[in-house]
C-alpha positions in Angstrom: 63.6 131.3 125.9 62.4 128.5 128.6 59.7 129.6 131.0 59.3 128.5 134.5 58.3 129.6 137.8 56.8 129.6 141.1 52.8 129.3 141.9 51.5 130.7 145.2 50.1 133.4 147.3 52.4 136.5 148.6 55.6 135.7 147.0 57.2 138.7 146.9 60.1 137.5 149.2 60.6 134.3 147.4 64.1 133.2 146.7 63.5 130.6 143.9 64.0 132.9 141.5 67.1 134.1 142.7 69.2 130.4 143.2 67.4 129.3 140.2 68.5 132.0 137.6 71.5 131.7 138.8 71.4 128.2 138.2 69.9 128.4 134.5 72.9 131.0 133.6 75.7 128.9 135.2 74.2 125.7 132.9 73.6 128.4 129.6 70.0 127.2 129.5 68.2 129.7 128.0 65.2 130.0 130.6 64.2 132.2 132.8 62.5 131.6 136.4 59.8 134.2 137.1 57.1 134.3 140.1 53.4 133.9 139.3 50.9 135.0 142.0 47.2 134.6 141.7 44.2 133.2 142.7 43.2 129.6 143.5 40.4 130.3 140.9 43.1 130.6 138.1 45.2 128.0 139.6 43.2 125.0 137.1 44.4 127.9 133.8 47.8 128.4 135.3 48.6 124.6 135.3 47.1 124.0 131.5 49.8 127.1 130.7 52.4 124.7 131.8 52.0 122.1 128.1 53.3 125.1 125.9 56.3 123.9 124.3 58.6 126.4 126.0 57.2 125.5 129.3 60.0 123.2 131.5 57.3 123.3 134.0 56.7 125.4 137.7 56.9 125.1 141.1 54.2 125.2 143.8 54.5 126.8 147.1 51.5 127.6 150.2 48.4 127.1 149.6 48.6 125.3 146.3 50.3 122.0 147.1 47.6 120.1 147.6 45.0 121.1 145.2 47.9 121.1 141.8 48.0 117.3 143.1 45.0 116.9 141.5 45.4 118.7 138.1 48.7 117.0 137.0 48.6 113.8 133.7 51.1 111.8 136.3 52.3 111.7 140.1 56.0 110.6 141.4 55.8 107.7 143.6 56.6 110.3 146.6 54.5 112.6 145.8 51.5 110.2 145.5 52.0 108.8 148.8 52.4 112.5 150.5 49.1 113.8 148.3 51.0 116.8 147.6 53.4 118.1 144.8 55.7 121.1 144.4 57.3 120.7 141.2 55.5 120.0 138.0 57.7 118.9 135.1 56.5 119.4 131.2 57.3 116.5 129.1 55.9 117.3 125.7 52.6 118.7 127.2 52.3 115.6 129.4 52.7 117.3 133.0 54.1 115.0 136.3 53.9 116.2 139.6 56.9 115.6 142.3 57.5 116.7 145.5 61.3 117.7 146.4 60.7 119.0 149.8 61.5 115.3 150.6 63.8 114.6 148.4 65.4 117.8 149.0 65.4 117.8 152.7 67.2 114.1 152.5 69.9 114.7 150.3 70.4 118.2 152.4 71.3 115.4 155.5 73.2 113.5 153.5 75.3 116.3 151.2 75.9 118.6 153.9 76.4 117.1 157.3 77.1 113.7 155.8 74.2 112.1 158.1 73.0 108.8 157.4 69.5 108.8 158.7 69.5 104.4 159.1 68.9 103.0 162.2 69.0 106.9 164.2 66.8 108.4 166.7 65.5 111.4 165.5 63.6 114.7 167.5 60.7 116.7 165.2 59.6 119.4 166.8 56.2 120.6 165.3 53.7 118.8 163.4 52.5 121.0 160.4 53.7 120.4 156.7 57.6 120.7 157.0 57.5 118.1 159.9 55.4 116.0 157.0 58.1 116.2 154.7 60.6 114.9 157.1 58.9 112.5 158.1 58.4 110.7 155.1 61.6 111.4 153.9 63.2 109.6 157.1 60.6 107.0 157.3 61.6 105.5 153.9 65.7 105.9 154.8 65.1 103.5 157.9 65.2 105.6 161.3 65.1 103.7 164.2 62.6 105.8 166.0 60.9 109.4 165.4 59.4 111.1 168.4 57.3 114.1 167.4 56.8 116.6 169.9 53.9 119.6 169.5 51.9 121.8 171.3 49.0 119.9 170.5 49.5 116.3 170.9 46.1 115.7 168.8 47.3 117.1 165.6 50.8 114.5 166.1 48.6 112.0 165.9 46.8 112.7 163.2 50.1 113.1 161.1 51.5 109.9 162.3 48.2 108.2 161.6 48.6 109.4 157.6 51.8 107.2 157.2 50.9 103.8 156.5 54.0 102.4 157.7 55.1 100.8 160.9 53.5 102.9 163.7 55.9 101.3 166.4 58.6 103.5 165.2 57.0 106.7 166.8 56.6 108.6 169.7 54.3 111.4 170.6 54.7 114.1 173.4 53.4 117.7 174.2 56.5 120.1 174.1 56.1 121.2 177.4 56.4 117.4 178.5 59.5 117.3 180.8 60.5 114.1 179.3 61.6 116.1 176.1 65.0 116.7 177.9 65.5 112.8 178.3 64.5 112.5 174.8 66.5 115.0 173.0 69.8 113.8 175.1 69.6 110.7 173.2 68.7 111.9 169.9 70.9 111.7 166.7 69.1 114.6 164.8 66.9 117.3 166.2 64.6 119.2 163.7 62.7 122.2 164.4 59.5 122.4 162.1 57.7 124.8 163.8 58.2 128.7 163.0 59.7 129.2 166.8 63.1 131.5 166.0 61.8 133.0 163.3 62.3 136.8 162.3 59.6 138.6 163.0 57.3 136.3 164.5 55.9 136.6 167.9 58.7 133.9 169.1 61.4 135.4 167.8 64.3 135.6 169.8 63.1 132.1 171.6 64.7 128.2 171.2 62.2 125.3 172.4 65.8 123.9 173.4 68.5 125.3 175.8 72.1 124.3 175.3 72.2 121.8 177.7 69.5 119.5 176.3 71.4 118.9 173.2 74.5 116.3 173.0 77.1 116.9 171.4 77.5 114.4 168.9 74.3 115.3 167.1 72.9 117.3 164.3 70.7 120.0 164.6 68.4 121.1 161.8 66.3 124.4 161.8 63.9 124.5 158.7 63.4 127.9 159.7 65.8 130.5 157.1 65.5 133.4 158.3 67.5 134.5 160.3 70.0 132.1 159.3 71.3 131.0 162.5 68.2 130.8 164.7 68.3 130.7 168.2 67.8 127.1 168.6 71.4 126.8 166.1 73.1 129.2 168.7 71.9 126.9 171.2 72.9 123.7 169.4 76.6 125.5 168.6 77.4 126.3 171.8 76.3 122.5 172.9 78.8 121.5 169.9 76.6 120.0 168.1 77.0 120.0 164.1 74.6 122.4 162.6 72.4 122.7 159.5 70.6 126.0 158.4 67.0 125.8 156.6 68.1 127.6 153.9 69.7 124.3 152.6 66.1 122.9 152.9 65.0 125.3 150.5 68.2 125.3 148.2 68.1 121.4 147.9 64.3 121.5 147.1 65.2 124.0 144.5 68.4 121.6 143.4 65.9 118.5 142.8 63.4 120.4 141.1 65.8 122.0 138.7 67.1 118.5 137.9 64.2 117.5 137.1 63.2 120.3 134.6 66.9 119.9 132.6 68.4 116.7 133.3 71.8 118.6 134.2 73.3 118.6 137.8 72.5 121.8 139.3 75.3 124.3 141.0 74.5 123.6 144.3 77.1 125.9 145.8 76.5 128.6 143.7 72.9 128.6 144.4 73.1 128.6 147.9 76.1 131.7 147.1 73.5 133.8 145.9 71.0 132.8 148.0 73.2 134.0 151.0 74.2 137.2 149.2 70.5 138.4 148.7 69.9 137.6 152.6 72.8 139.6 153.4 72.1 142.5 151.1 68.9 143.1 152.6 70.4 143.6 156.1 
């Protein structure tokens, strides 16, 4: 039996395990996902664990992304130019780091609201890690221009000032700036990267976007999952714009990593099946 799993703090309520077993079964790989919480002090141990022969390697959640960078044989091209990972793959004890929340968010865009990220205009909203993801991810497909909008403009810059790439491309704004309307009206994709909508948080039942400053003909993106449809994606459906959830963030992150461990094509829909079966069975 194949062992692999999930590094990180507080991950009771992670879903990896359930889209990934589920994937492992439907491909009769004999492996099973588990989750393993612990300390950064055993993080260096945990990592070594990943050469045993039955190892197909882990993935690495909040707040280990960073510091597993720098305990891997081998980096991804992505992954080095993001300084983080959150897959490590085994290859006969040799371990490589990647990082799939690109990868994952990008082929989410493209697989399920067929949306070509050349030459569009694109909304962030938030600039933490999620928003760094994206970021990169749409950088390297082309964009025409990526405004980032945040409470604090300070910390947009900063972000923007990590990507060595054409800084002409970007635009930075508070989120309270008026202007966002303006901006948003002409935007192809809208992402919300901040935690704004989601359950239980102190913003809960709020969207940083009403209905009428979202067109029509473009696609929304909420990275937050839970609830599934947010209150910025009731917004963005009664504007008629083309929604997508963030649990396909999460699911296509988990897609790419699992292709990278077995070399099979993973069942995406299944995956996200069971995904939305265990959100549903817990009310």
């Amino acid at each position: 039996m194949y062992q692999v799993g999930i590094f990180g703090e507080k991950l009771s309520h992670s879903l990896s395990p359930v889209f990934q077993n589920v994937a492992f079964k439907y491909c009769q790989i004999p492996a099973l996902y588990e989750v393993w919480e612990f300390s950064k002090d055993e993080l260096h141990e945990r990592v070594n664990l990943l050469r045993k022969p039955n190892s197909l390697g882990a993935n690495v959640t909040i707040p280990y992304k960073e510091l597993a960078y720098g305990m891997v044989d081998e980096l991804d091209g992505t992954a080095k130019q993001i300084g983080a990972i959150n897959t490590i793959v085994n290859n006969s004890g040799k371990l490589k780091g990647y990082n799939t929340d690109v990868s994952g968010f990008i082929r989410s865009l493209k697989e399920i609201a067929s949306f070509d990220p050349i030459g569009k205009n694109v909304l962030i909203l938030g600039a933490g890690g999620a928003a760094r993801a994206a970021i990169f991810g749409l950088v390297n497909e082309k964009v025409n221009s990526i405004t980032i909008a945040n409470r604090t403009v300070d910390r947009a810059v900063k972000l923007i000032n990590d990507f060595g790439v054409n800084q002409e491309i970007f635009s930075i704004l508070s989120i309270y700036d008026e202007k966002i309307s303006e901006i948003s009206l002409r935007s192809d994709l809208i992402i919300n990267a901040t935690s704004v909508g989601m359950k239980h948080s102190s913003m809960e039942f709020e969207s940083l976007l009403s209905p009428d400053q979202i067109p029509v003909n473009c696609v929304v993106y909420d990275i937050v999952y839970n609830p599934l449809i947010t209150p910025l994606l009731k917004n963005a459906q009664e504007a008629g714009a083309e929604i997508i959830q963030g649990l396909w963030m999460l699911i296509f992150q988990g897609v790419d990593s699992f292709e990278l461990w077995t070399g099979k094509s993973a069942p995406v829909q299944n995956m996200y099946q069971k995904a939305m079966e265990h959100f549903k069975s817990l009310g």
